[in-house]
LOFIMAR-728643 format. One record per residue (C-alpha): residue number from 0; residue in one letter; y, x, z. Coordinates in Angstrom, 2 decimals. Example, Ala and Ser with C-alpha at 12.3 -4.5 7.8 and 13.67 -1.06 7.14 Angstrom:
BEGIN
   k r      yy      xx      zz
   0 A   -4.50   12.30    7.80
   1 S   -1.06   13.67    7.14
***
This chain:
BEGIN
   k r      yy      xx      zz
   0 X   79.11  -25.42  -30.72
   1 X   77.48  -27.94  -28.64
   2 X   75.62  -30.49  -29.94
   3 X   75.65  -33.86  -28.18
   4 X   72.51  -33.82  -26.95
   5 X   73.91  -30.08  -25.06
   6 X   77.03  -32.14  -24.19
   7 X   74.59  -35.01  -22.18
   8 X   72.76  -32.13  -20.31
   9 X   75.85  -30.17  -19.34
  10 X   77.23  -33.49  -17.90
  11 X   74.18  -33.86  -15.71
  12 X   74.00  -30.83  -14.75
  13 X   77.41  -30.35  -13.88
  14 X   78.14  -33.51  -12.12
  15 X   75.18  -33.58   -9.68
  16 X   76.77  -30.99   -7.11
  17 X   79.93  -32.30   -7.60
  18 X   79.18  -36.15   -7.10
  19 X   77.80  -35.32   -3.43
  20 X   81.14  -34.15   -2.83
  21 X   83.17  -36.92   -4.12
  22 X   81.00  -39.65   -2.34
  23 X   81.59  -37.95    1.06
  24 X   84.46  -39.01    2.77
  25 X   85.08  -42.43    0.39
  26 X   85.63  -45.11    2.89
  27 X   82.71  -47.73    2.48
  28 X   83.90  -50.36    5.07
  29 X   86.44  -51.94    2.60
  30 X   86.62  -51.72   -0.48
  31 X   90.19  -52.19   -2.67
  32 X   91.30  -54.80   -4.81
  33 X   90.45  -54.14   -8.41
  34 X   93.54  -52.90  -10.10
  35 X   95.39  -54.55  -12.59
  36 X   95.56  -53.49  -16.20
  37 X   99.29  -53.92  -17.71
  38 X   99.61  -56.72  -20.08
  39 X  100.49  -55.20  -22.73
  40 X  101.41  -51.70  -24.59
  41 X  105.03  -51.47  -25.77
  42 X  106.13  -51.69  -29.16
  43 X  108.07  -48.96  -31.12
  44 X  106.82  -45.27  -31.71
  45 X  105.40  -43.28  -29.09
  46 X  108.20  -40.32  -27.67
  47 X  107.70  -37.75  -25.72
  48 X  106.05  -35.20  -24.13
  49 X  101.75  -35.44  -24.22
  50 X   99.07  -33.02  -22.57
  51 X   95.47  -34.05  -23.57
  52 X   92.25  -32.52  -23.36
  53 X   89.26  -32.37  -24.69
  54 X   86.25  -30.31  -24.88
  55 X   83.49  -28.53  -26.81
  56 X   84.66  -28.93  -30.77
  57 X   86.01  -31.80  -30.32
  58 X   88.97  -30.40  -28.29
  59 X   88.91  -27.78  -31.11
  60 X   89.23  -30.37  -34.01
  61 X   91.52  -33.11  -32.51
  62 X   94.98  -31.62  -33.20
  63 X   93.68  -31.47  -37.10
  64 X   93.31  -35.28  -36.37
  65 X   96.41  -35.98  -34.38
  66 X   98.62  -34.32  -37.31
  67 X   98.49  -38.05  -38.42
  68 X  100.10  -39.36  -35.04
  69 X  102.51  -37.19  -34.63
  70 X  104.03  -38.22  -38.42
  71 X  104.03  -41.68  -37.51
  72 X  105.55  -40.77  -34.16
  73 X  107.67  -37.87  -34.75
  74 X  109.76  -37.63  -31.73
  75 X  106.37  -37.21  -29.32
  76 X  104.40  -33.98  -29.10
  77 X  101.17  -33.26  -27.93
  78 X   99.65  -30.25  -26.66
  79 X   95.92  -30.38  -26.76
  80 X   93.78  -28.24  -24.08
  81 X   90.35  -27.55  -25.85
  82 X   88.08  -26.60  -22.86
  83 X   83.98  -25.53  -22.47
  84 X   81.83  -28.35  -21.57
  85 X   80.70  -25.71  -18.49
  86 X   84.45  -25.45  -16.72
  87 X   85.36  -29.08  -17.47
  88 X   83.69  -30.71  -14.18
  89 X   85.59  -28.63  -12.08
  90 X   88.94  -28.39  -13.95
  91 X   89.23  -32.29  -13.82
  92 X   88.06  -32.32  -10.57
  93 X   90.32  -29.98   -9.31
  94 X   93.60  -31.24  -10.87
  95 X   92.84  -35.15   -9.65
  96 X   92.81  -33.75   -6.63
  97 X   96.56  -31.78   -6.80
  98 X   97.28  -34.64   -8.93
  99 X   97.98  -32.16  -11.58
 100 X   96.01  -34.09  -14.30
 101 X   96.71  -34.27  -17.85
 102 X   98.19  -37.72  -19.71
 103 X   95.44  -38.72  -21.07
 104 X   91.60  -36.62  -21.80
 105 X   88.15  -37.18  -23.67
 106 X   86.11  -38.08  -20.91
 107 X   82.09  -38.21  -21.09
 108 X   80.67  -41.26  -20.02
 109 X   78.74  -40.60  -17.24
 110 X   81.79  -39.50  -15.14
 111 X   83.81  -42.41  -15.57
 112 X   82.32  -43.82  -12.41
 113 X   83.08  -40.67  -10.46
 114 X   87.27  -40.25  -11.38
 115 X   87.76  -43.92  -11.51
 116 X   86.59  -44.27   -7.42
 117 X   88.89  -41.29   -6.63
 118 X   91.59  -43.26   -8.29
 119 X   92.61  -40.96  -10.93
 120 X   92.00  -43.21  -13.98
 121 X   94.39  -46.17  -15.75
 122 X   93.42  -49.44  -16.32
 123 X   92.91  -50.53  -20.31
 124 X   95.85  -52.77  -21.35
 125 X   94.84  -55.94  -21.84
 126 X   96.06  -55.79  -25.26
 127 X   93.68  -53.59  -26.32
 128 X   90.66  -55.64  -27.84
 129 X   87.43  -55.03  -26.28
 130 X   85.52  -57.18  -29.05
 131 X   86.03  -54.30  -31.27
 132 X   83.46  -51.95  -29.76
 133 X   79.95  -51.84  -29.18
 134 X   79.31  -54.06  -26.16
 135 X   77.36  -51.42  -24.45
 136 X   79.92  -48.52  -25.46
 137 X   82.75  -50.41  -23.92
 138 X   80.20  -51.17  -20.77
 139 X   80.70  -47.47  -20.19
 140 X   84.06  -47.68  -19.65
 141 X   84.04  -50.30  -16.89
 142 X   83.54  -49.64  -12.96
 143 X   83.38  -52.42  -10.80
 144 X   84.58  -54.46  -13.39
 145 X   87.35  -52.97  -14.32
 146 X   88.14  -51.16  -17.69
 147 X   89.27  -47.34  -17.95
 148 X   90.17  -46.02  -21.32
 149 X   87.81  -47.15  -24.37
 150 X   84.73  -45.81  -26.05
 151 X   86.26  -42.79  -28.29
 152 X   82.93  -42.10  -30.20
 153 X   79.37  -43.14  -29.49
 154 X   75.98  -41.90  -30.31
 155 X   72.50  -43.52  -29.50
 156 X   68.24  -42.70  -29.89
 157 X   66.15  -43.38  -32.56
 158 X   62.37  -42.23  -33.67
 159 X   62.82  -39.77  -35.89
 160 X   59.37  -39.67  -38.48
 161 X   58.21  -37.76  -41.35
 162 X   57.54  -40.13  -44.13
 163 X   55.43  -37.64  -46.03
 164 X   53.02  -37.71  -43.38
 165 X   53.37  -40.99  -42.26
 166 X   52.20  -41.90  -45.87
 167 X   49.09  -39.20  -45.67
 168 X   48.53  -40.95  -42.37
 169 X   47.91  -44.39  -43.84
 170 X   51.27  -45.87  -42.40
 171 X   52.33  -48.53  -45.06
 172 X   54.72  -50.67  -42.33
 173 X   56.77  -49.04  -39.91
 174 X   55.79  -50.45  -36.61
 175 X   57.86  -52.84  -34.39
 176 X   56.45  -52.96  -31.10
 177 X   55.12  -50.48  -28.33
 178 X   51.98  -50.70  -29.24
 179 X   52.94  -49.43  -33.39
 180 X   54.60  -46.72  -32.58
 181 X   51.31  -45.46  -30.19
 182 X   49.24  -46.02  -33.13
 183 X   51.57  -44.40  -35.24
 184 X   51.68  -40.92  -33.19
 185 X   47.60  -41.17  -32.94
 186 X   47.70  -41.60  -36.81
 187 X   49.46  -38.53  -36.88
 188 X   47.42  -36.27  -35.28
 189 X   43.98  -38.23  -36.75
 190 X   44.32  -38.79  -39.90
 191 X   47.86  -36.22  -41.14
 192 X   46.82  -33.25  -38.82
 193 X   49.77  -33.16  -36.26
 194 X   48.62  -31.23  -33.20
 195 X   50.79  -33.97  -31.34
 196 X   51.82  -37.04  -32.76
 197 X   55.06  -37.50  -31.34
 198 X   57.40  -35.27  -29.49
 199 X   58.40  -36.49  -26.22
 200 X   60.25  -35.28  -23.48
 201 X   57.77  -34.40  -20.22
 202 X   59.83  -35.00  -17.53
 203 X   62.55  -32.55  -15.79
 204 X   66.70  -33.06  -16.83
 205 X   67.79  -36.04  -18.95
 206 X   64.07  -37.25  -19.44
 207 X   65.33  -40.94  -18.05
 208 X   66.95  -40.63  -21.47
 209 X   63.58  -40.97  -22.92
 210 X   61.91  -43.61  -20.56
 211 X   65.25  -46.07  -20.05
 212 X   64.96  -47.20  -23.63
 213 X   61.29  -48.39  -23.18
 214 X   62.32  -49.66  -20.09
 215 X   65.65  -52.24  -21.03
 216 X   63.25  -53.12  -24.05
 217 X   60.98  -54.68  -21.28
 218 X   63.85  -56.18  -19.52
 219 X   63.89  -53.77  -16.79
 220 X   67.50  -53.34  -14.88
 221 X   68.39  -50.29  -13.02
 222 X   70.72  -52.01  -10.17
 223 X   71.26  -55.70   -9.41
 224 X   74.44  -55.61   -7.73
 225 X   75.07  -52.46   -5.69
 226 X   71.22  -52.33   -5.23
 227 X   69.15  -50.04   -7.43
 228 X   65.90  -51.53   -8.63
 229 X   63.97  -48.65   -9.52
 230 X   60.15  -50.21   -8.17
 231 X   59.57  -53.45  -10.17
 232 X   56.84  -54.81  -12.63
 233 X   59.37  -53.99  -15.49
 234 X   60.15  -50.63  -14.90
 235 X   56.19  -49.88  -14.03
 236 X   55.40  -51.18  -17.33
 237 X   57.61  -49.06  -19.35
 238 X   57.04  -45.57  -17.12
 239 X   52.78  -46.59  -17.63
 240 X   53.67  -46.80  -21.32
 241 X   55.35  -43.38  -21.16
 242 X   53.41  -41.51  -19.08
 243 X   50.07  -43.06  -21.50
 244 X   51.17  -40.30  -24.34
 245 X   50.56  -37.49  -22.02
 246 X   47.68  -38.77  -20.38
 247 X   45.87  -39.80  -23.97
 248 X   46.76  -36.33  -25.43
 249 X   49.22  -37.93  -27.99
 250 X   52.57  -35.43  -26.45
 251 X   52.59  -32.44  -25.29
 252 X   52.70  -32.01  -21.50
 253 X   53.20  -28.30  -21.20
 254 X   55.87  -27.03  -23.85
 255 X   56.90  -23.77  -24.26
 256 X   60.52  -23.04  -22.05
 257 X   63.49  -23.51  -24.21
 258 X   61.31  -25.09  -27.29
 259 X   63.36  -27.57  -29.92
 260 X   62.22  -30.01  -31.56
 261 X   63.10  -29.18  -35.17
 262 X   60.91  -26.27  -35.92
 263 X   57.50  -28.34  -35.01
 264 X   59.28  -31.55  -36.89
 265 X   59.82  -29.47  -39.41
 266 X   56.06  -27.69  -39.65
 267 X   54.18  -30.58  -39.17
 268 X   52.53  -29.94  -36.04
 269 X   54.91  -32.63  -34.33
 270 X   55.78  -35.34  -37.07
 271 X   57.74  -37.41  -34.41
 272 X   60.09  -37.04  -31.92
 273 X   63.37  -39.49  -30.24
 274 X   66.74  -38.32  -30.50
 275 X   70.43  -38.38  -31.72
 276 X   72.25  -38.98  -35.10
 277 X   73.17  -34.92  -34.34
 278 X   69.76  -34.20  -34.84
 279 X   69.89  -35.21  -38.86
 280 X   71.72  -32.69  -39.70
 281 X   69.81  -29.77  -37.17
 282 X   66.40  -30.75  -38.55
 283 X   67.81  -30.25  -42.38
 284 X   69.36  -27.02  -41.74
 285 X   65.56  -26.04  -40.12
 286 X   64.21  -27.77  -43.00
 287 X   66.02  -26.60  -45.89
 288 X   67.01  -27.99  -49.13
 289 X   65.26  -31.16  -49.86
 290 X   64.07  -31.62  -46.57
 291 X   66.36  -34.69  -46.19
 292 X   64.08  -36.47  -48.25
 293 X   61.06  -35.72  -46.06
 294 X   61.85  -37.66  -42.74
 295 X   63.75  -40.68  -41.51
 296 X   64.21  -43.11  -38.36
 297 X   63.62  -46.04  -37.36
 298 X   64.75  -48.30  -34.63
 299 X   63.42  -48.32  -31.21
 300 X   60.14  -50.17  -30.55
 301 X   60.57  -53.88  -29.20
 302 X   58.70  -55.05  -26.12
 303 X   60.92  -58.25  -25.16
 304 X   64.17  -56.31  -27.04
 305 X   64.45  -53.56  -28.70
 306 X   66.94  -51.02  -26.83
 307 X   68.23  -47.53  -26.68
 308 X   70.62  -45.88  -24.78
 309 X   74.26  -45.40  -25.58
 310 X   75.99  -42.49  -24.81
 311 X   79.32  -40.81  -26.53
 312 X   82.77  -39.80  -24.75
 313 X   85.22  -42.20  -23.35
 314 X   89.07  -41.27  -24.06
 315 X   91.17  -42.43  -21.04
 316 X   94.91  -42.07  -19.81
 317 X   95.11  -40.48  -16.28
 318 X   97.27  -42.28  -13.42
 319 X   99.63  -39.87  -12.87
 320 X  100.70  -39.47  -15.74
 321 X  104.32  -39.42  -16.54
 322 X  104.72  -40.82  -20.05
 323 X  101.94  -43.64  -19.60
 324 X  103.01  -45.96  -22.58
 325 X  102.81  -43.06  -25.54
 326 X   99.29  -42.21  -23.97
 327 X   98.55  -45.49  -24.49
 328 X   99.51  -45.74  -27.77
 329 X   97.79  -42.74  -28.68
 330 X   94.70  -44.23  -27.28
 331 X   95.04  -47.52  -29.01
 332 X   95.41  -45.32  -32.43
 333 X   92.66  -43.69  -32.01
 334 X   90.67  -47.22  -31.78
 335 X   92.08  -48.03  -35.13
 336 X   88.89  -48.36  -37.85
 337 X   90.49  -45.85  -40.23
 338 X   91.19  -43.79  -37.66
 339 X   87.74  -43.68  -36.01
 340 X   86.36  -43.04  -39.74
 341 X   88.69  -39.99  -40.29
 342 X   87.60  -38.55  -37.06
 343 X   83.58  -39.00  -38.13
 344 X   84.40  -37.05  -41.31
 345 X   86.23  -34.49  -39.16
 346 X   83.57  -34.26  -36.56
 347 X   80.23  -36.16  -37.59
 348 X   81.38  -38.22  -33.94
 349 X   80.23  -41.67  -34.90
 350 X   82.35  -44.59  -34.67
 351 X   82.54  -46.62  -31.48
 352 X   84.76  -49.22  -33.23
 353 X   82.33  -51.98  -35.47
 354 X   84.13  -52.34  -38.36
 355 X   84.56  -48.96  -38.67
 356 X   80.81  -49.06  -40.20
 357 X   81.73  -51.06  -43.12
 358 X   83.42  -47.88  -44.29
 359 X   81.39  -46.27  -47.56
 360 X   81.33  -43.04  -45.79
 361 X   78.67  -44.54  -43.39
 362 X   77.74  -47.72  -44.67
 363 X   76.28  -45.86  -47.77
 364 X   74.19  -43.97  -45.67
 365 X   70.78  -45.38  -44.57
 366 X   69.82  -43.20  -41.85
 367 X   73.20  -43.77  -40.32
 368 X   72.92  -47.32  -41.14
 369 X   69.96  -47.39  -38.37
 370 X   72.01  -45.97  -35.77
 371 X   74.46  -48.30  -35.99
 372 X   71.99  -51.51  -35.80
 373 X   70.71  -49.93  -33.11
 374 X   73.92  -49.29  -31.11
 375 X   74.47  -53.13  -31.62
 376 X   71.89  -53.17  -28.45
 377 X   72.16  -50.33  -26.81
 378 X   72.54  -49.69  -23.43
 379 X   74.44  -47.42  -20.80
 380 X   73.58  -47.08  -16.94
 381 X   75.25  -48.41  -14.69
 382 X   79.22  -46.70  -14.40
 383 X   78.31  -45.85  -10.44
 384 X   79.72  -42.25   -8.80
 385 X   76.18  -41.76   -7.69
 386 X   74.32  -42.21  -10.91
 387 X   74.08  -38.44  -11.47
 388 X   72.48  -37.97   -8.11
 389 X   70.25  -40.88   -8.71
 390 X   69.30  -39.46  -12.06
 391 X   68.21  -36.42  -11.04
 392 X   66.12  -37.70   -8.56
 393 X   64.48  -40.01  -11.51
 394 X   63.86  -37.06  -13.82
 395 X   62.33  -35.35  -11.02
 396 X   59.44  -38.16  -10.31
 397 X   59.16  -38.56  -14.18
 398 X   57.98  -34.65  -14.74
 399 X   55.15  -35.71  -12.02
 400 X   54.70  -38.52  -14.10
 401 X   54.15  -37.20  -17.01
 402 X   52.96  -33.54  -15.92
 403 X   50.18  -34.33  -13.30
 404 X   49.28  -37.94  -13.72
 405 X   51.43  -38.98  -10.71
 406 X   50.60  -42.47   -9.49
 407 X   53.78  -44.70  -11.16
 408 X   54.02  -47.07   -8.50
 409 X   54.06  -44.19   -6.38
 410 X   56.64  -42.14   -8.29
 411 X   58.97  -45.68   -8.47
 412 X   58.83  -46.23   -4.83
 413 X   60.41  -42.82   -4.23
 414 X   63.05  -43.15   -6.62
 415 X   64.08  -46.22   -5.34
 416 X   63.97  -45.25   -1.59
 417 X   65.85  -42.32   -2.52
 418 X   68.33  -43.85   -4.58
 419 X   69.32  -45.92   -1.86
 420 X   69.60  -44.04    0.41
 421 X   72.41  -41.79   -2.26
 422 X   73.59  -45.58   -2.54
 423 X   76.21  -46.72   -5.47
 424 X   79.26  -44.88   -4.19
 425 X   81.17  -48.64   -5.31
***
């Protein structure tokens, strides 16, 4: 099974190759008109014939969900396709191209920006309340202003901290700012013997994961317009502030290949680390029984806000499909609060809807609690074909960064250079 944290990296890793390919040949000297989102989803029971798919577990759990839809609706059927994170790239790819797409598909985030230029997405219905998500969830689903599909389920970052040690460490108030949570790592390795106070990522694939939250926190914006903005006071700020942990000693610049970071959360050696709601239940399993009781999170340190970044999977209905309405029905069910709670008891997938939170099942739990303050203000990059290209090149100057003490200014200006020089792909 892949956790979500896997599912982010296979994205990225997937999508960089393909991207270049995608851009090329996309006619930049005019650009069409947005298209227009039908008014409205039509009443009555969806009929029909639907394909869907969906990958990693959650292709393998959804038809257990869907058994709901389909008695409700018992003159459609639906085949669901569960496919490996590692073929699904190329398999969507491939059929938008001999327009041999499913109805409708779980779709990760970061390639809405890619199908929707090649034209192979459906606008949202306008019917279908936007409100109801997370602001920067439903961001994801937008290119060039335009909506494609809605968030299905979300996830964001937190600090993850052990409490036990925070307490042997003297820490009687969680910090709030950029400067706490420093002094809370240092306290950790001082004062509750952590060989590293917190565990951060040094640079190399998804590290802009790490360093965006820091960075929206201190206002910094990754594209004004179809301009990237890598090299500005804001960003420099936030990178400085990052790369600071490596350079004072307080993370570890040189981990081992492949290393976690439950086993040294769960030792002690590294009381601190950022991550996902999946990590909860990864560092309990490490942990063991009663271990749940030893740690906790806490919301992202504020410097002007405090942000994280949003990720999840989009679910969206495909052009050419032939039964358009039913998909979109289907969609709009699976927005419904009850719904979205179901699937988080199937799954652990947390809701994308708000008022899907107010459910016991989550409200009653603190940890999750946290996450979903903090998705209240999270944030997503921007939904441009490029940004996987651009990404990479970012992780790449954030390993110098944080591995040999490159000059951020330095690092920033090459980013940005390069970035534009990929360009939006809008």
């Amino acid at each position: 099974m892949r956790t979500p944290a896997m599912r982010t990296s296979a994205i990225a890793v997937l999508s960089v190759a393909a991207l270049t390919l995608a851009g090329c040949g996309r006619p930049t000297e005019t650009q069409p008109a947005a298209p227009q989102a039908s008014t409205s989803i039509g009443a009555g029971p969806a009929t029909g014939d639907l394909t869907i798919w969906a990958m990693g577990a959650e292709g393998e759990k959804l038809p257990d969900l869907l058994k709901d839809f389909e008695t409700a609706n018992p003159d459609v059927k639906i085949t669901v396709t569960a496919i490996p994170w590692s073929a699904a790239h190329d398999k969507f790819t491939t059929a938008i191209t001999a327009q041999k797409t499913p109805d409708l598909a779980m779709i990760g985030t970061t390639w809405m920006g890619e199908f929707a230029g090649l034209g192979a997405l459906d606008p949202t219905p306008s019917s279908i309340d936007k409100a109801a998500f997370f602001p920067g969830a439903w961001g994801t689903t937008e290119v060039n202003g335009t909506s494609y599909g809605i968030p299905w389920y979300v996830e964001t970052r937190l600090v993850y901290y052990r409490t036990d040690l925070a307490k042997k460490a003297g820490i009687t108030t969680l910090p709030n700012d950029w400067d706490g949570l420093k002094a809370m790592a240092k306290a950790m390795q001082e004062k509750a013997g952590a060989k590293w106070g917190i565990n951060l990522q040094p640079g190399g694939t998804g590290s802009w994961q790490t360093v965006m939250p820091f960075a929206w926190s201190n206002g910094a914006q990754l594209n004004n317009g179809d301009q990237w903005t890598f090299d500005t006071p804001e960003m420099a700020e936030a990178v400085q502030y990052y790369q600071s942990y490596f350079t004072d000693g307080i993370s570890n610049k040189s981990p081992a290949p492949n290393s976690t970071v439950e086993p040294p959360f769960v030792d002690g050696s590294q009381p601190m680390f950022i991550s996902g709601p999946w990590e909860m239940s990864a560092v309990e399993k490490v942990g063991g029984k009663g271990f749940a009781d030893k740690y906790s999170v806490m919301p992202m340190p504020t410097k002007k806000t405090s942000s994280s970044f949003v990720g999840g999977s989009n679910f969206a209905v495909f052009k050419d499909s032939k039964n358009t309405d039913a998909a979109w029905k289907l969609v709009q069910w699976l927005a419904k609060p009850e719904v979205q709670v179901k699937w988080y008891q199937l799954s652990t997938d947390l809701p994308s809807v708000q008022s899907a939170w107010q459910d016991p099942a989550l409200a009653s739990d603190t940890k999750l609690a946290t996450f979903g303050k903090q998705l209240q203000t999270a944030v997503a990059p921007p939904s441009f074909p490029t940004w996987e290209q651009v990404a990479a090149k970012f992780d790449t100057e954030l390993e110098k960064v944080a591995k040999t003490g490159e000059d951020v200014k330095t690092a920033l200006a090459t980013v940005e250079s390069e970035a534009q020089s990929i360009g939006t792909g809008s």
